[in-house]
PDB file of N, CA, C and O in Angstrom, chain B, residues numbered from 101:
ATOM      1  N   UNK B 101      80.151 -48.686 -15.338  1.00  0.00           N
ATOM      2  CA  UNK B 101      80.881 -47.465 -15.533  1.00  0.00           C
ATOM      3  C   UNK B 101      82.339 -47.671 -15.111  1.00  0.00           C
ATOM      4  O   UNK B 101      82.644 -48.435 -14.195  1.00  0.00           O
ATOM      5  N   UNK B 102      83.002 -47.137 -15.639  1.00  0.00           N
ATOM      6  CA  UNK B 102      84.835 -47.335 -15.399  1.00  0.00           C
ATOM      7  C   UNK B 102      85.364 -46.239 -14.366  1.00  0.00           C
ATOM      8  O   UNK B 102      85.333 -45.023 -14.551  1.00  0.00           O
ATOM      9  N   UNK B 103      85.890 -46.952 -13.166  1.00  0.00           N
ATOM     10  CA  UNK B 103      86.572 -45.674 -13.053  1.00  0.00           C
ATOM     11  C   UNK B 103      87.760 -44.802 -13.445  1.00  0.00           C
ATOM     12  O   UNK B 103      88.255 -44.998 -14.554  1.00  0.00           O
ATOM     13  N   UNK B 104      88.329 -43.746 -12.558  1.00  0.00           N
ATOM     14  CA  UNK B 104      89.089 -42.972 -13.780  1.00  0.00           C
ATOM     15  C   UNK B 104      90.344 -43.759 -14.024  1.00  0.00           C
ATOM     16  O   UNK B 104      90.969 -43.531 -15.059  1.00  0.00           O
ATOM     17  N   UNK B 105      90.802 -44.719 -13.122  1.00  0.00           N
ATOM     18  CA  UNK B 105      91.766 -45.047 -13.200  1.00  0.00           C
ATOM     19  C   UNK B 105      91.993 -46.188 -14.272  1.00  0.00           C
ATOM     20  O   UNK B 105      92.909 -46.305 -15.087  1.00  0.00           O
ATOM     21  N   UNK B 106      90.719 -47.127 -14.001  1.00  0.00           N
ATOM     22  CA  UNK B 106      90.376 -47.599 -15.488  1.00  0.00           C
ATOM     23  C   UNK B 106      90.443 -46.620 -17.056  1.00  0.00           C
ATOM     24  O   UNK B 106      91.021 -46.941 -18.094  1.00  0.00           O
ATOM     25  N   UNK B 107      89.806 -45.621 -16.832  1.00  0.00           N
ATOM     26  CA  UNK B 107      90.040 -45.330 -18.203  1.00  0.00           C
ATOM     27  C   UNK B 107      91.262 -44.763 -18.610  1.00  0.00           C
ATOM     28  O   UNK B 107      91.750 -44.718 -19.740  1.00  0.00           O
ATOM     29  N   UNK B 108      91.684 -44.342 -17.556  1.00  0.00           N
ATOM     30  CA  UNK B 108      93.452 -44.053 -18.000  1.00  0.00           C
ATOM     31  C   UNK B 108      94.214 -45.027 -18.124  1.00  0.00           C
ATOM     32  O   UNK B 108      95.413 -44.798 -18.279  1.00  0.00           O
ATOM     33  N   UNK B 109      93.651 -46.616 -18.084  1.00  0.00           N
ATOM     34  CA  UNK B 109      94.836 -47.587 -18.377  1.00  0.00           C
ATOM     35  C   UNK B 109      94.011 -47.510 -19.489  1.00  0.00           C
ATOM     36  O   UNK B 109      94.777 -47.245 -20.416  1.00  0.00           O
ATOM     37  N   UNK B 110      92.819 -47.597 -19.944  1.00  0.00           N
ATOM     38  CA  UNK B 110      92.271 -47.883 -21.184  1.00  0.00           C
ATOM     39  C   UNK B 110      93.132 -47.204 -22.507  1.00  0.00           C
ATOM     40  O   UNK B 110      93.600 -47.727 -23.519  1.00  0.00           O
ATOM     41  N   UNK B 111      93.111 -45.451 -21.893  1.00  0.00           N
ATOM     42  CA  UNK B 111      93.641 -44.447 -22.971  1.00  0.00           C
ATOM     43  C   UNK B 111      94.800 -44.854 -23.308  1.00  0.00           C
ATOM     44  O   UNK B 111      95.057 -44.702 -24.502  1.00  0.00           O
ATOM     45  N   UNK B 112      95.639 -45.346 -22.637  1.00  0.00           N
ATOM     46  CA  UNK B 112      96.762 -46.242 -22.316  1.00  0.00           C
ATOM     47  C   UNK B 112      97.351 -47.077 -23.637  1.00  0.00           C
ATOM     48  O   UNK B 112      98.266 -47.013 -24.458  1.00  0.00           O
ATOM     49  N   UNK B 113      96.024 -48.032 -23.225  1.00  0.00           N
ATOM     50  CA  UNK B 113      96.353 -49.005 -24.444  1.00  0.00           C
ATOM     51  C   UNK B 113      95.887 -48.567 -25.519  1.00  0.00           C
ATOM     52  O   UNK B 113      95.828 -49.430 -26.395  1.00  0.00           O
ATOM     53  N   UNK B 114      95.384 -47.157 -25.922  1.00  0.00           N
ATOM     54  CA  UNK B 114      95.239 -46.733 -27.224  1.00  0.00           C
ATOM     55  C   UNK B 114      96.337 -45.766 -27.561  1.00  0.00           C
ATOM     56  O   UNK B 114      96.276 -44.755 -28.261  1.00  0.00           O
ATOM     57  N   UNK B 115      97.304 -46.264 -26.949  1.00  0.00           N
ATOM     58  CA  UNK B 115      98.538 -45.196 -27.356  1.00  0.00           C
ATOM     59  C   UNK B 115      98.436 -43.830 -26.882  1.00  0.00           C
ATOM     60  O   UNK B 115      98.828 -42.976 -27.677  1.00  0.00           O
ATOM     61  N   UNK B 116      97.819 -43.279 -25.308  1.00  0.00           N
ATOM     62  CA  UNK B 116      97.675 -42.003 -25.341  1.00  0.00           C
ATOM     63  C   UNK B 116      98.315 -41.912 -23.746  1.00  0.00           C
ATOM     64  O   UNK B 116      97.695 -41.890 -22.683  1.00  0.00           O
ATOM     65  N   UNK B 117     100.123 -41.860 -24.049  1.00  0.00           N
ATOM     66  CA  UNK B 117     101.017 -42.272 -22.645  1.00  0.00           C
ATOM     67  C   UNK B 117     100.701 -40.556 -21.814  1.00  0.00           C
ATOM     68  O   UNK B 117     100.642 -39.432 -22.311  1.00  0.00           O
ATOM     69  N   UNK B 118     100.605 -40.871 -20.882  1.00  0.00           N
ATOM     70  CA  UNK B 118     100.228 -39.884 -19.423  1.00  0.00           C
ATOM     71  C   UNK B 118     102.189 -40.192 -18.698  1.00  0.00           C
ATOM     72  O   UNK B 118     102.844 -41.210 -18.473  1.00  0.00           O
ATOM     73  N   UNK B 119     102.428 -38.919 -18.586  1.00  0.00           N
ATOM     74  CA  UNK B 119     103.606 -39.290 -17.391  1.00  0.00           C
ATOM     75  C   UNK B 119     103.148 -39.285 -16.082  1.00  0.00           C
ATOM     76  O   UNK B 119     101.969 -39.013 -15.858  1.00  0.00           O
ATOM     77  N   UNK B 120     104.091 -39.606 -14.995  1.00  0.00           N
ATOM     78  CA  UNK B 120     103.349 -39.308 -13.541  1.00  0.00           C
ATOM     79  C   UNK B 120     103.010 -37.914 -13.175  1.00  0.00           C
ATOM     80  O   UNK B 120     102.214 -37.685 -12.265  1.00  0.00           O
ATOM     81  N   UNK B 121     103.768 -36.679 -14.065  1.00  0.00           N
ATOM     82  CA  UNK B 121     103.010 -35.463 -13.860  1.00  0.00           C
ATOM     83  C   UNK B 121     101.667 -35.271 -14.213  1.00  0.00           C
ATOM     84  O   UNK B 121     100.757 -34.847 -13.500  1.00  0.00           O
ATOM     85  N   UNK B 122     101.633 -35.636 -15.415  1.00  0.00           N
ATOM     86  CA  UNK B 122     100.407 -35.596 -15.660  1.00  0.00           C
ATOM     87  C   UNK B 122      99.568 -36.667 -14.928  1.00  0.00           C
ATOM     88  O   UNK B 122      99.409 -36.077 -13.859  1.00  0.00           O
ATOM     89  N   UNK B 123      99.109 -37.508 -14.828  1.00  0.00           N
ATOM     90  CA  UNK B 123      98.394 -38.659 -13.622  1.00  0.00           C
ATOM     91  C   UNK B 123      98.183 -38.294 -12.529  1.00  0.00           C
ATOM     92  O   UNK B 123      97.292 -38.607 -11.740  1.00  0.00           O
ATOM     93  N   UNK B 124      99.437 -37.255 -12.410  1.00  0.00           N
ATOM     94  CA  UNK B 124      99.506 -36.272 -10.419  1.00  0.00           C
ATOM     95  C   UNK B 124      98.556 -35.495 -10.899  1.00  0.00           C
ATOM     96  O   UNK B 124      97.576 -35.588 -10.161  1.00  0.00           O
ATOM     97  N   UNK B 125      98.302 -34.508 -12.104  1.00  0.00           N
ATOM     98  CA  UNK B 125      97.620 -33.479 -12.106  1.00  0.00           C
ATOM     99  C   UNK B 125      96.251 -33.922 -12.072  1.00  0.00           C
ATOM    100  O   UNK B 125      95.411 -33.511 -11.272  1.00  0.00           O
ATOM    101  N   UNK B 126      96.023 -34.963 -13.167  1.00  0.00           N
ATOM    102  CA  UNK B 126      94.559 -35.557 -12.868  1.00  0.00           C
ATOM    103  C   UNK B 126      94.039 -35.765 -11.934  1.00  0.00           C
ATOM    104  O   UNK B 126      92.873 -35.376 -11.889  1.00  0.00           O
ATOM    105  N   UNK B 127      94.597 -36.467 -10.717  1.00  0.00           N
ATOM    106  CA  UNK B 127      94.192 -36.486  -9.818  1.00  0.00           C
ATOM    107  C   UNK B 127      93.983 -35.551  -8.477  1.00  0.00           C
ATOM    108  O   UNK B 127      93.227 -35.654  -7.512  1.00  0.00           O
ATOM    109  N   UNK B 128      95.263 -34.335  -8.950  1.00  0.00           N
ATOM    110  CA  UNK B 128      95.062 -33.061  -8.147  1.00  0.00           C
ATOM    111  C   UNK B 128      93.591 -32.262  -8.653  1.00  0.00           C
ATOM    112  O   UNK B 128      92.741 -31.728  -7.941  1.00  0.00           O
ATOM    113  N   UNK B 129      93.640 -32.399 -10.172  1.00  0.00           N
ATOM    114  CA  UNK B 129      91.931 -31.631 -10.905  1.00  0.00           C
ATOM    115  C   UNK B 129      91.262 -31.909  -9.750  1.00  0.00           C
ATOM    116  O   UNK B 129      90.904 -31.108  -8.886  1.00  0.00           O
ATOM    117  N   UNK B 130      91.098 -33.241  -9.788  1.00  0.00           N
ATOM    118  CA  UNK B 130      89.674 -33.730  -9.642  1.00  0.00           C
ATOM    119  C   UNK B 130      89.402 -33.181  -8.164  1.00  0.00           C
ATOM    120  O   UNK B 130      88.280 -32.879  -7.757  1.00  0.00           O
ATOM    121  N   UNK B 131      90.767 -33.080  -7.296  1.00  0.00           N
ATOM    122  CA  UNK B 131      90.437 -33.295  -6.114  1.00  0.00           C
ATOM    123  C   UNK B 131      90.197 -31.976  -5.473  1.00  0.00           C
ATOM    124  O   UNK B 131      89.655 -31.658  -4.414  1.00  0.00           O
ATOM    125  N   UNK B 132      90.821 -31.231  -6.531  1.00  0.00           N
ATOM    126  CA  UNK B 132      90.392 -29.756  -5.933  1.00  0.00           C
ATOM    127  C   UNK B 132      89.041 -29.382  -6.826  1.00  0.00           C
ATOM    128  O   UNK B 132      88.344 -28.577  -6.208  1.00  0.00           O
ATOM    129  N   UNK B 133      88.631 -29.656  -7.778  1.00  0.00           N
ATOM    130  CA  UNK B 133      87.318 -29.008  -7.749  1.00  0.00           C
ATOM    131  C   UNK B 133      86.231 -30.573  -7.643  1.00  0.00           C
ATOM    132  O   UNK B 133      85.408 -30.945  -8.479  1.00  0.00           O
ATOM    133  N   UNK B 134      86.561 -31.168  -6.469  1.00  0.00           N
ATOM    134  CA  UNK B 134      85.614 -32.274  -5.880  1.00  0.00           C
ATOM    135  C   UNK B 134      84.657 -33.014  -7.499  1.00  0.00           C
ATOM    136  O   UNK B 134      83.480 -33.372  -7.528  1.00  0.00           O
ATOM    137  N   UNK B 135      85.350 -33.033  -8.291  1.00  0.00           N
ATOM    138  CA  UNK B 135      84.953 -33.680  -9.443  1.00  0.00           C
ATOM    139  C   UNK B 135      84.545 -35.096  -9.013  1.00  0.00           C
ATOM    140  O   UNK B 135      84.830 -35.565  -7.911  1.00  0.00           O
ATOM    141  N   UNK B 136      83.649 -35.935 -10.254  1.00  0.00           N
ATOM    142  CA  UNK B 136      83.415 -37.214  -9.962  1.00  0.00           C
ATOM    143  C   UNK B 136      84.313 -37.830 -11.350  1.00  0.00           C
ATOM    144  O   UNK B 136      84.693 -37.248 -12.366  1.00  0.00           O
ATOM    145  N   UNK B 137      84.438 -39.054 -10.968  1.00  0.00           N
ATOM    146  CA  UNK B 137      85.050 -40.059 -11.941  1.00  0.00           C
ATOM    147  C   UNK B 137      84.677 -39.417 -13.099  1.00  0.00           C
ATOM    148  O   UNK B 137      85.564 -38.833 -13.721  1.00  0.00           O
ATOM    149  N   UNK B 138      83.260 -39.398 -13.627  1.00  0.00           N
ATOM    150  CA  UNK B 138      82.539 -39.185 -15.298  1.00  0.00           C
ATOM    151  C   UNK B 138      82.758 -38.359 -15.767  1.00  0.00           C
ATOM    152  O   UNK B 138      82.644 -38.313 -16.992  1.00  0.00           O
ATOM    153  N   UNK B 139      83.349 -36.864 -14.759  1.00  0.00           N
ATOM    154  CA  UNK B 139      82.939 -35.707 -15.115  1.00  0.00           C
ATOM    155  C   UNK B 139      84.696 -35.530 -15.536  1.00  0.00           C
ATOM    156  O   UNK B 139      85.010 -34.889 -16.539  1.00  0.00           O
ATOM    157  N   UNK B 140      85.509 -36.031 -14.842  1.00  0.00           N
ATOM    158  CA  UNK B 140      87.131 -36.222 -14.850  1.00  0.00           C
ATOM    159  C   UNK B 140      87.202 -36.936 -15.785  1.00  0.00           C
ATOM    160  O   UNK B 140      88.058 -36.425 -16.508  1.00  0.00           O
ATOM    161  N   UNK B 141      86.717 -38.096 -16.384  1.00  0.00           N
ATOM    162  CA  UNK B 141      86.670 -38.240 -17.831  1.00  0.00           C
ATOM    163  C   UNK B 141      86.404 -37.896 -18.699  1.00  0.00           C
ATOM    164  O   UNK B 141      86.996 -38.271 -19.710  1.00  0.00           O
ATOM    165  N   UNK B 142      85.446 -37.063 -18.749  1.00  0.00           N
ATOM    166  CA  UNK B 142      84.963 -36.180 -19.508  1.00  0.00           C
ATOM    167  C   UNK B 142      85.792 -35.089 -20.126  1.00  0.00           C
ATOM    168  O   UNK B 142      86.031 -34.924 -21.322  1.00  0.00           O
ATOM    169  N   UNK B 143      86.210 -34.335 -19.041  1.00  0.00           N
ATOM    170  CA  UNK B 143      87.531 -33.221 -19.370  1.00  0.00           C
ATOM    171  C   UNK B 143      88.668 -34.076 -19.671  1.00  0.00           C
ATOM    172  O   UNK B 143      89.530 -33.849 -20.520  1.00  0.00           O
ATOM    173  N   UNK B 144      88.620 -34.696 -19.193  1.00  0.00           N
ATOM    174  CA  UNK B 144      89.893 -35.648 -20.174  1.00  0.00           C
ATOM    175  C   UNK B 144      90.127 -35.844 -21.284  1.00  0.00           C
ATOM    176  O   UNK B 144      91.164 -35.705 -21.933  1.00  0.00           O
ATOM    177  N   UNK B 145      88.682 -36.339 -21.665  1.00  0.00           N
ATOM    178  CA  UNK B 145      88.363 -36.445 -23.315  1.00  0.00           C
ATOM    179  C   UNK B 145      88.110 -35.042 -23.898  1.00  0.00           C
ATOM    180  O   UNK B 145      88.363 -35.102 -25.102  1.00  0.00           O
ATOM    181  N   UNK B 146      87.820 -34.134 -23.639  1.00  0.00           N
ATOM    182  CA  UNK B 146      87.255 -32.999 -24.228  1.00  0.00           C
ATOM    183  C   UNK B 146      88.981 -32.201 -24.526  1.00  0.00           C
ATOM    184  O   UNK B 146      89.241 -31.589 -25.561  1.00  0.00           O
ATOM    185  N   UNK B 147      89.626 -32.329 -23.780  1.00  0.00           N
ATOM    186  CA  UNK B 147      91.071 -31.938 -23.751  1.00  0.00           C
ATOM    187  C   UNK B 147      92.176 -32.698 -24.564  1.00  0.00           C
ATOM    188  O   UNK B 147      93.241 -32.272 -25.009  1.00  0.00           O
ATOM    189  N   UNK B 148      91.711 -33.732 -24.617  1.00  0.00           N
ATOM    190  CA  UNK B 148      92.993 -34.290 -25.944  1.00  0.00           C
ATOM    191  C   UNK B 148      91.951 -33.972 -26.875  1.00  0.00           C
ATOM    192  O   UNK B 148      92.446 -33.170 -27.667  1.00  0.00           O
ATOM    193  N   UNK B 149      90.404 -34.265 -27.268  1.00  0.00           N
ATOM    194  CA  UNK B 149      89.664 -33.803 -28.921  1.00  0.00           C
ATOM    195  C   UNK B 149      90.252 -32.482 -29.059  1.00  0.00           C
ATOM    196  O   UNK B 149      90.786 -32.368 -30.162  1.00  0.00           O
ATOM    197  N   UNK B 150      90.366 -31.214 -28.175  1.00  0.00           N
ATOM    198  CA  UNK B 150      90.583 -29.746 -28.142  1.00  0.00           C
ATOM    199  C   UNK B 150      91.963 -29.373 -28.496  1.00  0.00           C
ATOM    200  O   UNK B 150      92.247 -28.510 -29.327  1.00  0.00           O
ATOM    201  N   UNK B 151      92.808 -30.075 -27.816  1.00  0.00           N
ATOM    202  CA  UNK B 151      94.348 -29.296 -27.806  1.00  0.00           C
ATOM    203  C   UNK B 151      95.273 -30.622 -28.575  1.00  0.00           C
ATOM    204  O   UNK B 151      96.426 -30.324 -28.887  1.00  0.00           O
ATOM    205  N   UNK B 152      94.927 -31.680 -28.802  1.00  0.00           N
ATOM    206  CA  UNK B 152      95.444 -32.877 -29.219  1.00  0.00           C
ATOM    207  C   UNK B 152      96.700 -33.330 -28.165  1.00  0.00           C
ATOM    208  O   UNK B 152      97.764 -33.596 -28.724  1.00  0.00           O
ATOM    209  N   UNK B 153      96.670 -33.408 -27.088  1.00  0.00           N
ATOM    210  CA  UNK B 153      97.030 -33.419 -25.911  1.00  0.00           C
ATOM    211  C   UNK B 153      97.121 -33.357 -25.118  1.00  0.00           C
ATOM    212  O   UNK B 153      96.569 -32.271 -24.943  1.00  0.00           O
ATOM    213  N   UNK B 154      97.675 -33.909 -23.454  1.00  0.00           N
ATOM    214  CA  UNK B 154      97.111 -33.503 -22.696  1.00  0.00           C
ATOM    215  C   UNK B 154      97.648 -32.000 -21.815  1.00  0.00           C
ATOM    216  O   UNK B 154      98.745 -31.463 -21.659  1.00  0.00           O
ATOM    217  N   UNK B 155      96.465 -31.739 -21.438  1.00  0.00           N
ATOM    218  CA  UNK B 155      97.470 -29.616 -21.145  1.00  0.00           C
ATOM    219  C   UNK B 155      96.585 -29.818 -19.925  1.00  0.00           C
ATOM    220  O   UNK B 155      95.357 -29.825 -20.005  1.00  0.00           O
ATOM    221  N   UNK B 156      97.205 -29.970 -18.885  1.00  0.00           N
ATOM    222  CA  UNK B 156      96.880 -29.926 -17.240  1.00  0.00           C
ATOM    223  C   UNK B 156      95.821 -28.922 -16.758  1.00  0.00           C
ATOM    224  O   UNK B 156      94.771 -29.115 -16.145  1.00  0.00           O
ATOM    225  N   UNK B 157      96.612 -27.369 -17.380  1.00  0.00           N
ATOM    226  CA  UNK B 157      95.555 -26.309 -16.896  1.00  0.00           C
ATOM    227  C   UNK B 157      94.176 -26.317 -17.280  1.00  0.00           C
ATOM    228  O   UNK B 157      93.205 -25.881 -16.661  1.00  0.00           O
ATOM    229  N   UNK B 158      94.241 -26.907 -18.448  1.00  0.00           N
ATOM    230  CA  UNK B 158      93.244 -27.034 -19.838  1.00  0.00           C
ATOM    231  C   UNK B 158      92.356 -27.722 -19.359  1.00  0.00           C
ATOM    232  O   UNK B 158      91.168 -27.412 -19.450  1.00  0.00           O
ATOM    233  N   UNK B 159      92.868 -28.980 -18.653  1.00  0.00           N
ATOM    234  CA  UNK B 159      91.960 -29.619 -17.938  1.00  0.00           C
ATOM    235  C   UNK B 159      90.697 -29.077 -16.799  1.00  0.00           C
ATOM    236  O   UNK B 159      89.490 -29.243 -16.627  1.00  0.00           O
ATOM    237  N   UNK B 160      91.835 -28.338 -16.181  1.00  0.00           N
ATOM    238  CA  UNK B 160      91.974 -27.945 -14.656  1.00  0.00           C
ATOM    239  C   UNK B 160      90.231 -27.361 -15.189  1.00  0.00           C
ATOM    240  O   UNK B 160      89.116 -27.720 -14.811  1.00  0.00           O
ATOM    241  N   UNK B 161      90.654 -26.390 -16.150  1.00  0.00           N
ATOM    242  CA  UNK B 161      89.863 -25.080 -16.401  1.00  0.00           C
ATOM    243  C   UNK B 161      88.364 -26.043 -16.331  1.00  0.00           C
ATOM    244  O   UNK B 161      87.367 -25.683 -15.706  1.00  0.00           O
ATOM    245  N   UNK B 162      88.452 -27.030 -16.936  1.00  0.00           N
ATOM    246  CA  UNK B 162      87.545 -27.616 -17.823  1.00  0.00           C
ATOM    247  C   UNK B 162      86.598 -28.066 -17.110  1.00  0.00           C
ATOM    248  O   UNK B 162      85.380 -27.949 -17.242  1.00  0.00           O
ATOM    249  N   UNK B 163      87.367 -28.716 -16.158  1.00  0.00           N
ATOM    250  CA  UNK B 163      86.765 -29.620 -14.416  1.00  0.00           C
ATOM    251  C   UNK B 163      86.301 -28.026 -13.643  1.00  0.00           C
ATOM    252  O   UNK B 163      85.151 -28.287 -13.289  1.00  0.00           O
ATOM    253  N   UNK B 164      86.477 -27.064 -13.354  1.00  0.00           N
ATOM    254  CA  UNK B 164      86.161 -26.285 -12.943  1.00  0.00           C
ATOM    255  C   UNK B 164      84.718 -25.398 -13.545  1.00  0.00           C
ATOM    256  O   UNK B 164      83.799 -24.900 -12.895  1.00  0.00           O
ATOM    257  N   UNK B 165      84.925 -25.432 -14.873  1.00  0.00           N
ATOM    258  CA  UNK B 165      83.757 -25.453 -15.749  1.00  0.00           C
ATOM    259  C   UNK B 165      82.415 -26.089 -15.545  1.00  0.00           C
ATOM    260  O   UNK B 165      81.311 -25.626 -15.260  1.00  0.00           O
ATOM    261  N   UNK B 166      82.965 -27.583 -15.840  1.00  0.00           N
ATOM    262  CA  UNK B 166      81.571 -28.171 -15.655  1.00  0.00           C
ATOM    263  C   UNK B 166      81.181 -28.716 -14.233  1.00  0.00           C
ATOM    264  O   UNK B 166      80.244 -29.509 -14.132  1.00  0.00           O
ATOM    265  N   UNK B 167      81.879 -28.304 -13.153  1.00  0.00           N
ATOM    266  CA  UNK B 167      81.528 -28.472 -11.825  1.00  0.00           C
ATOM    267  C   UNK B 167      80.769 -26.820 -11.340  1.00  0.00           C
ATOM    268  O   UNK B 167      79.709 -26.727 -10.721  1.00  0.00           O
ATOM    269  N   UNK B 168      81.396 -25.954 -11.681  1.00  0.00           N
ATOM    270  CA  UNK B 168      80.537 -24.593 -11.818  1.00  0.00           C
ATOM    271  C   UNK B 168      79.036 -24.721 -12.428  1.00  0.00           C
ATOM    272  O   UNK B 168      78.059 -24.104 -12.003  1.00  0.00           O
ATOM    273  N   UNK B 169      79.044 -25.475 -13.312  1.00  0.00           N
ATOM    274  CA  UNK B 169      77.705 -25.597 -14.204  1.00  0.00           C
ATOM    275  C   UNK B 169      76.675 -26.968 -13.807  1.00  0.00           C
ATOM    276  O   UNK B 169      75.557 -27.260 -14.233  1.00  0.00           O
ATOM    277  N   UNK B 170      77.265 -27.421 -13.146  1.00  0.00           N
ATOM    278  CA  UNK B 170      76.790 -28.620 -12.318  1.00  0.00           C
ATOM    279  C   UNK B 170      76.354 -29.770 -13.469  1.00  0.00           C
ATOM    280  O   UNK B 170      75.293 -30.356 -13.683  1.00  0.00           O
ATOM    281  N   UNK B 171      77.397 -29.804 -13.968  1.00  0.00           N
ATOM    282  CA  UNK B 171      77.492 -30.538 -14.803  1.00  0.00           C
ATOM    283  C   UNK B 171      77.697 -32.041 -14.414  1.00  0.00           C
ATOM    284  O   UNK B 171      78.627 -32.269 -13.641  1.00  0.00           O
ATOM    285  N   UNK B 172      76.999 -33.014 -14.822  1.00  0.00           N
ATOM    286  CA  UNK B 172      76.930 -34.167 -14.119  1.00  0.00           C
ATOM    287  C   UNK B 172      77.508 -35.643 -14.879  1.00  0.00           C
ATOM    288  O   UNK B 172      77.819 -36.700 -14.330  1.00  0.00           O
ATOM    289  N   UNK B 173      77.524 -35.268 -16.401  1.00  0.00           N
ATOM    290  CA  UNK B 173      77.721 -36.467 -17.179  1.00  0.00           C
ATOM    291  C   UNK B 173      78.533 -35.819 -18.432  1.00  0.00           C
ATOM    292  O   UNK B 173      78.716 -34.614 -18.601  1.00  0.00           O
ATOM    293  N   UNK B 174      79.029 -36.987 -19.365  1.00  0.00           N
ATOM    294  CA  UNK B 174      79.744 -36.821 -19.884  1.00  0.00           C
ATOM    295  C   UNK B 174      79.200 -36.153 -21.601  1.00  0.00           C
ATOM    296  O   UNK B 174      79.830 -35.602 -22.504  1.00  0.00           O
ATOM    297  N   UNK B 175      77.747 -36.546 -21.438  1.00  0.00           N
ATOM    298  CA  UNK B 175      76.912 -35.942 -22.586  1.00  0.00           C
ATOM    299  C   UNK B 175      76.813 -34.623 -22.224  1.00  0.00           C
ATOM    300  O   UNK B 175      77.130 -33.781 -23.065  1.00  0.00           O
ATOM    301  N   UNK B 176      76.260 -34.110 -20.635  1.00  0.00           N
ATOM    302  CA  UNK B 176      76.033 -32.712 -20.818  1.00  0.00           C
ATOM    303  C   UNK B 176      77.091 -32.185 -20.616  1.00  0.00           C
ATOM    304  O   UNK B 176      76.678 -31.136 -20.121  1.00  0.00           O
ATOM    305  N   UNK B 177      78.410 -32.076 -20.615  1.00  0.00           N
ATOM    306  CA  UNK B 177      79.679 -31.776 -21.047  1.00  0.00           C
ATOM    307  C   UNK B 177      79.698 -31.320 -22.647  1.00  0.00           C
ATOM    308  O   UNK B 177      80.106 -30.235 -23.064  1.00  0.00           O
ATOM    309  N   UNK B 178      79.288 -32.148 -23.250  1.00  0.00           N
ATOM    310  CA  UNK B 178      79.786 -32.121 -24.898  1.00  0.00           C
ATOM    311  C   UNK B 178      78.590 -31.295 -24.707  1.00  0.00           C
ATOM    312  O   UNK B 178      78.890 -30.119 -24.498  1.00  0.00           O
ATOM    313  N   UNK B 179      77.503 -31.499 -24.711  1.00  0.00           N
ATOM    314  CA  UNK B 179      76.455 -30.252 -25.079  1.00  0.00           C
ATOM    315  C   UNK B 179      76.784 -29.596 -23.999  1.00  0.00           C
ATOM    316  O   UNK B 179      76.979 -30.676 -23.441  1.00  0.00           O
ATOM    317  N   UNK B 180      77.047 -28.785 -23.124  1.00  0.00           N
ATOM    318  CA  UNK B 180      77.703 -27.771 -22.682  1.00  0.00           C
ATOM    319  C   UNK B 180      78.393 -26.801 -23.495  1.00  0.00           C
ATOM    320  O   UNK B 180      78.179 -25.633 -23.819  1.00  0.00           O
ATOM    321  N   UNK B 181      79.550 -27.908 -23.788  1.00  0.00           N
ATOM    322  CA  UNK B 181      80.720 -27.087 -24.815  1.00  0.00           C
ATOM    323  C   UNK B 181      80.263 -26.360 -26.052  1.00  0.00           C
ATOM    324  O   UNK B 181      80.558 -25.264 -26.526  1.00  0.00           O
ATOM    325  N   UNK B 182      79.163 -27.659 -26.549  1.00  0.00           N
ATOM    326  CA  UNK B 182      78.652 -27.325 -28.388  1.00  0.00           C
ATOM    327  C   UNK B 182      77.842 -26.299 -28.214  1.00  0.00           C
ATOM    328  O   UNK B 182      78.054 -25.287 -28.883  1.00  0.00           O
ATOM    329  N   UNK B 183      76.625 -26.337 -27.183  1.00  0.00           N
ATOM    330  CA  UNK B 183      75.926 -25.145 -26.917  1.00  0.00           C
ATOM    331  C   UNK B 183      76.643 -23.804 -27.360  1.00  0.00           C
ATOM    332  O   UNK B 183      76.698 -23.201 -28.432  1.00  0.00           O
ATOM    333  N   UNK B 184      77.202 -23.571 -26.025  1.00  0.00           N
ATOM    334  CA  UNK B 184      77.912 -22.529 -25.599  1.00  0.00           C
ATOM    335  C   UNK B 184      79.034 -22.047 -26.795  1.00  0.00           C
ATOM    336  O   UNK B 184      79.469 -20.897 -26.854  1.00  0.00           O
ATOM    337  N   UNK B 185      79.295 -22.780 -27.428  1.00  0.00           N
ATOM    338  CA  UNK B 185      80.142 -22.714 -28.664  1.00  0.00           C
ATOM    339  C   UNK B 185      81.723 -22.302 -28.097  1.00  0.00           C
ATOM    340  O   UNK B 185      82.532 -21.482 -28.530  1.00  0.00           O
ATOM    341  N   UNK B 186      81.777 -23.158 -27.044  1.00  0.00           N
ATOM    342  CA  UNK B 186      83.327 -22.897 -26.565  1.00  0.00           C
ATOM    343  C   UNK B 186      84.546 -22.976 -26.679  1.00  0.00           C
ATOM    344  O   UNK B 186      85.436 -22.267 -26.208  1.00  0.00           O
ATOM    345  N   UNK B 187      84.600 -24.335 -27.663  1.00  0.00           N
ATOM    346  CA  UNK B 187      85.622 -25.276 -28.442  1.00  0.00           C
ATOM    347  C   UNK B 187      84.948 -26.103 -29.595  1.00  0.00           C
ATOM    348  O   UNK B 187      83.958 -26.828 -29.497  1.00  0.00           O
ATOM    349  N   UNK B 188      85.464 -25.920 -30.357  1.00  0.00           N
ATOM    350  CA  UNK B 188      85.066 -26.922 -31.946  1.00  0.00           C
ATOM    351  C   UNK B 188      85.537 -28.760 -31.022  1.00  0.00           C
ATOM    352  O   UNK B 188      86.565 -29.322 -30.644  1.00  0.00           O
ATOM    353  N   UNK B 189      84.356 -28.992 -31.038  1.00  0.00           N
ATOM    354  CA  UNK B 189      84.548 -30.925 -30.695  1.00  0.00           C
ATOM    355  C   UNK B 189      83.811 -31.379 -32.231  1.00  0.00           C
ATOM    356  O   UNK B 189      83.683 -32.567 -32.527  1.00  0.00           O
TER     357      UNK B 189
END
């Protein structure tokens, strides 16, 4: 498994540049709603498929979401979302 910091050099090299605000915010998400690596990737990914970019709050919301829902992985995230019919992924 990668951690997050891995996959943000990964997103990286697929052309998807983070400034240090944004990188600060990721790591502020996570740390205020005690997120794990998978689940911080997860809203990561669910937030550029959603807004085609990255939007901090968007995140924020997102990590707060699936830590409310005790959401644990990056599958029950996407079925979370699709369920619930929250965002077109």
């Amino acid at each position: 498994m990668k951690t997050l910091e891995e996959y943000l050099l990964f997103l990286q090299s697929k052309g998807f540049l983070f400034g240090e605000d944004s990188v600060g915010f990721i790591y502020f998400g996570k740390a205020l709603t005690n997120a794990t690596d998978e689940i911080s990737m997860a809203a990561i990914e669910c937030t550029l498929k959603i807004q085609k970019r990255f939007d901090g709050s968007f995140y924020v919301s997102l990590l707060e979401m699936f830590v409310h829902n005790k959401i644990r992985t990056k599958k029950q995230a996407i079925h979370y979302i699709k369920h619930n019919k929250l965002f077109p992924l």
